[in-house]
N, C-alpha and C positions, 0 to 999 in steps of 0.2 A: 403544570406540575413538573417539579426539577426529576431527570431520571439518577436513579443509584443504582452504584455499582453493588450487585451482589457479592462481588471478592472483598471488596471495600467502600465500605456504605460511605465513607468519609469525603470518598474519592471517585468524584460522579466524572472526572473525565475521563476514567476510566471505560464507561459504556460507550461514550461518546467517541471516541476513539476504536474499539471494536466495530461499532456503524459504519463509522467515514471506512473502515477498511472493506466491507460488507458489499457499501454504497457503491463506493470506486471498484469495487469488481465488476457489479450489476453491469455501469456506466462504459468499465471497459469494454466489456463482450460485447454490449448493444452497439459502441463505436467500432469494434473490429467485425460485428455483422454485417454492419453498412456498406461497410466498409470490401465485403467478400464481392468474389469477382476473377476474372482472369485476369493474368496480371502477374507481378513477383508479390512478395510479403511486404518489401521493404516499408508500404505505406504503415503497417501497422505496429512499428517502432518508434514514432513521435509520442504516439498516447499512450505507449505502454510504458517509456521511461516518464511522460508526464505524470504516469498514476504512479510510480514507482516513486520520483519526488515529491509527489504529495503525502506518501506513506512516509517519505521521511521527514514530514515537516510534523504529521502527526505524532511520530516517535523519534523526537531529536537525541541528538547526540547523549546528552545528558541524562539517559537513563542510565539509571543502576542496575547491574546483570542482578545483583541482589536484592535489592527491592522489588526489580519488576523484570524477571526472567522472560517471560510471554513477549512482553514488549519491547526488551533486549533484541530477544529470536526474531521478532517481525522485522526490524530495525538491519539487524546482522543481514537476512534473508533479501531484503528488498537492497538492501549494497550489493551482496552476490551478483545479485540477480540484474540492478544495473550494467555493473561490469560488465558480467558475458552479454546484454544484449548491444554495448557498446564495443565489442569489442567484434562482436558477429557482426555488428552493420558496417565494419570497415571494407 
């Protein structure tokens, strides 16, 4: 059965795109628990910008702030959010 989005029945990747954001948080934390330990953080900067690009592939460039603000914000947020940790791991 296809899933629909409740904001836009039309527009079932809609759902499917809120998941993978969901999923890839789950997937982070459990790699960055494994991950715990003594030690510096630096190890937990590879997977954290990997989930950060994968958020961007789920919300490319080509969204319309006006069409799809939510997904604009996640898109804006996950750029931010690369930067300083690219720019912390120098």
């Amino acid at each position: 059965m296809e899933r629909v989005s409740t904001d836009h029945p039309e527009d079932s990747g809609r759902t499917d795109r809120w998941q993978s954001l969901v999923a890839g948080a789950f997937l982070l934390e459990e790699t960055l628990a494994s991950k715990e330990g003594p030690g510096d953080a630096s190890g937990a900067l590879p997977p954290a910008l990997r989930y950060l690009d994968s958020l961007l592939e789920v919300f490319p460039s080509s969204l319309d702030p006006v069409e799809d603000f939510e997904g604009y914000a996640v898109r804006r947020m996950a750029l931010a959010l690369r930067r300083a940790l690219e720019q912390g791991g120098r």
